[in-house]
N, C-alpha and C positions, 0 to 999 in steps of 0.2 A: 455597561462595560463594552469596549470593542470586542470585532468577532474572533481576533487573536487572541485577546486577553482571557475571553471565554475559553477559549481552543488551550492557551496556557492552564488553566483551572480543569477543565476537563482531564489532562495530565497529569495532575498533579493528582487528582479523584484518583488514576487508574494507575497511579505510583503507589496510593495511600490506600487501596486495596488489594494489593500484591500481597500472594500469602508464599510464607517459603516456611515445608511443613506444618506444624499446628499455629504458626503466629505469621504475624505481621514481618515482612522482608524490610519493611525498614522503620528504624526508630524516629529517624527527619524526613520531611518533604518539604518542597514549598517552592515557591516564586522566589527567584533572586535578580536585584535588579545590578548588580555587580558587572559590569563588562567585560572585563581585563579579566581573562582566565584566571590568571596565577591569584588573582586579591579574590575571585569568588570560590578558587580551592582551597584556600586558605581560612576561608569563612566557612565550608563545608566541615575542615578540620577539626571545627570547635565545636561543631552540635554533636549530640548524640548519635553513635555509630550503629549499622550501618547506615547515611543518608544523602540523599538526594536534591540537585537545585533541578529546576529549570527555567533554565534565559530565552528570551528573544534572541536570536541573533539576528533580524533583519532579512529583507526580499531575498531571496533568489538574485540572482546576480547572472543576463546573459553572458555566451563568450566574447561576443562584442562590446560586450557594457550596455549598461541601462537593465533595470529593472524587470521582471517575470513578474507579470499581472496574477496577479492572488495566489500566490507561491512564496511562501513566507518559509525562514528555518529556523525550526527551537532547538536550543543544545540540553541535556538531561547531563548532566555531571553527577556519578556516582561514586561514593568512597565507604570503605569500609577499612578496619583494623584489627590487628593481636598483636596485642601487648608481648605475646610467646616471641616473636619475630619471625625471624628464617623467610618462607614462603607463604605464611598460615593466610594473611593479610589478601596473599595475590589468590591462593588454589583454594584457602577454608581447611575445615577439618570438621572431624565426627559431629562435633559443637558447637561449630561457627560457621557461617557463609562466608564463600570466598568471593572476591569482585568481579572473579570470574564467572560465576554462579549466576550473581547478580545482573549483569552484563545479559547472561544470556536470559533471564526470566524478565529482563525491561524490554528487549528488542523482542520476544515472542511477543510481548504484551502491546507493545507502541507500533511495531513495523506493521503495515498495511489496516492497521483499526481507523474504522471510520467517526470521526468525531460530529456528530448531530450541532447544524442540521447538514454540513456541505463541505468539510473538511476533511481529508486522508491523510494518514502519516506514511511516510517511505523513509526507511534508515538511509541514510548519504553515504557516511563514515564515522569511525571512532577512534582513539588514538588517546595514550596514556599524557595525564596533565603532569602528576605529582607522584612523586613516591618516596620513602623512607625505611628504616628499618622494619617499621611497625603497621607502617598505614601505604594506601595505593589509591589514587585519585586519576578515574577513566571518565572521557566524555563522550557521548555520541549524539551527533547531529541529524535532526529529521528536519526532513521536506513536509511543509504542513500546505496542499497543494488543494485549492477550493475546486471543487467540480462545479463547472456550467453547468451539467446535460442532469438538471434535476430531475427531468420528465423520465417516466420508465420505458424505454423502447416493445414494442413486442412483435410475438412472433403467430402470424395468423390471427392476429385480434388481441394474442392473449399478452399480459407482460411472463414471460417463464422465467424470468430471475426474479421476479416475487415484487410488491410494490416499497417493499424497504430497502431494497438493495441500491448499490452503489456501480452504475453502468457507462463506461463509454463506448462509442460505437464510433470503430476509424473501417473507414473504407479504403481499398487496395487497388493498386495500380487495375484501369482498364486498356484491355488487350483485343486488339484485331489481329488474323492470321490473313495472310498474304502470299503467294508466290512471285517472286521477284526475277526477270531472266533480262539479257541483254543480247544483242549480236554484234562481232567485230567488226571495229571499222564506224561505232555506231553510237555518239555518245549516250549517255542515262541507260534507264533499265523501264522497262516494262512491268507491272506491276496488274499482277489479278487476285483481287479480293473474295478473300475466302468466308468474310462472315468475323463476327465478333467469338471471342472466347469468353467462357467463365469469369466471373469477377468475385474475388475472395473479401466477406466482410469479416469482422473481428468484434464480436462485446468482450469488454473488457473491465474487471471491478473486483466487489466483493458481494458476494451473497451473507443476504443479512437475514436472520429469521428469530424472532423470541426465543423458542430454544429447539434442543438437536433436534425435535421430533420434526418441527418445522422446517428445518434444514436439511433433514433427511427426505423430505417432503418435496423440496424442491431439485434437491439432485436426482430422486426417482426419476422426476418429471422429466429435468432434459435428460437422462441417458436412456430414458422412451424415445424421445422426440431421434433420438441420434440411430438408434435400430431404426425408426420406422420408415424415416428416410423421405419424409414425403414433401413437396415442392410446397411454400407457402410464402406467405408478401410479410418483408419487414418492413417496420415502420418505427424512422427513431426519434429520438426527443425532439428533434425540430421539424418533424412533419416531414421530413424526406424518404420516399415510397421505394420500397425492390422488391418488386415481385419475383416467381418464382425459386424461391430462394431454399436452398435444402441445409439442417443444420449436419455437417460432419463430423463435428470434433466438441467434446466437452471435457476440457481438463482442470482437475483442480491443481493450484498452486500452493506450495508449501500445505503446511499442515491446519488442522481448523482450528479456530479460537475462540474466547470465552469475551467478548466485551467487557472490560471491568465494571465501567461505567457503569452502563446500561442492562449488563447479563445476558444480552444477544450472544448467538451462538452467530458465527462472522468465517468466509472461506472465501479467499482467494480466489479468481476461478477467470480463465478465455472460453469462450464459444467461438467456432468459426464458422460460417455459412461459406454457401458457394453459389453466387447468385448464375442460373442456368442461361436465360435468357435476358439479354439487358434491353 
């Protein structure tokens, strides 16, 4: 199977292990190879409620046109229904889930999970396809975006986001300080070099650990490393060296999560160094 194809099944896994209360959140899953929104909600309509496709919808698309190298998008189309009408369909009740419920326990579970061995998902948008008295048909499209930088960066030797994690590492403008003066009558400026400034790095991903303990393991670690304050050499998946580097900042993003898949405990998470001397 190709590595999308994989990446579609993987979803499809962590659709078909979605629990909402004591059971299962949806009664369908599955690969749909339908193209035309309208004929694969319409096909959604006929399985058993509430459920779920998911399509290929093709690369990434620059503003220019042509193609984004290994940045593919899958759409998840979910529906649900009550026969009751009114709103039950859109909001749920005591009894039933609503599409909106669903909606948000698919994007907790798809947006930023890392699919093994080199794929991430990032929600795009979502936007209502179908609706009726009875039934509501929502889609939302994910960035399924292949990481190059498989290698673990680290810091002092060590990798501190763990060797299962999910890291890029972008580097930030470099900066010289200068005093700049002219005299009248006299064209250009004078120009006295003051020396190089700080240069700000960024890892950037998801920390991955079998479970919380592990991942509690690992955020101990960097918000040691962020008190302690001490200058050390990073080194990132392509062998590119920065020395004296101190880490500042370790924030997690959004809230942690559960891998369906795999049962990893999965966080979001920037580090920012400040390289001292370049």
């Amino acid at each position: 199977m190709s590595q999308l194809g994989d990446v579609a099944t993987s979803v499809v896994g962590m659709l078909s292990a979605l629990q909402v209360g004591a059971g299962e959140a949806f009664a369908t899953v599955g690969v749909c190879q339908l193209g035309d929104r309208k004929a694969a909600a319409a096909s959604l309509a006929r399985q058993r409620q509430p459920a779920a496709y998911v399509l290929y919808d093709g690369l990434e698309r620059r503003a220019a046109g042509g193609a984004v190298p290994g940045a593919a998008l899958l759409a998840v189309i979910v529906a649900a229904e009550n026969l009751r009408g009114g709103s039950a369909a859109l909001t749920g009740e005591p009894e039933s889930v609503g599409v909106l419920d669903l909606l948000e326990d698919v994007s907790a579970v798809l947006d930023g999970a890392v699919i093994p061995p080199d794929h991430r998902l990032v929600l795009r948008d979502e936007r209502q396809l179908a609706s009726d008295e009875r039934a509501v048909v929502f889609e939302q499209r994910y960035l399924a975006e292949r990481l190059a930088e498989l290698g673990s960066p680290t810091f002092d030797g060590v990798a501190i986001a763990g060797s299962a994690s999910m890291v890029t590492v972008q580097l930030h403008s470099l900066e010289s300080a200068a005093i700049e003066f002219g005299f009248p009558g006299i064209d250009g400026v004078y120009r006295h070099h003051l020396g190089m400034r700080s240069r700000r790095i960024s890892w950037t991903g998801c920390l991955v650990a079998d479970d919380d303990a592990g991942l509690n393991a690992l955020e101990a670690e960097l918000e040691r490393l962020v008190v302690a304050g001490v200058a050390a050499e990073v080194v990132d998946a392509w062998g590119r060296t920065f020395s004296e580097c101190v880490l500042d900042r370790f924030e997690r993003q959004g809230r942690r999560r559960r891998h369906s898949a795999t049962g990893a405990a999965v966080q979001q998470f920037e580090l920012t160094f400040s390289q001292l001397s370049i």
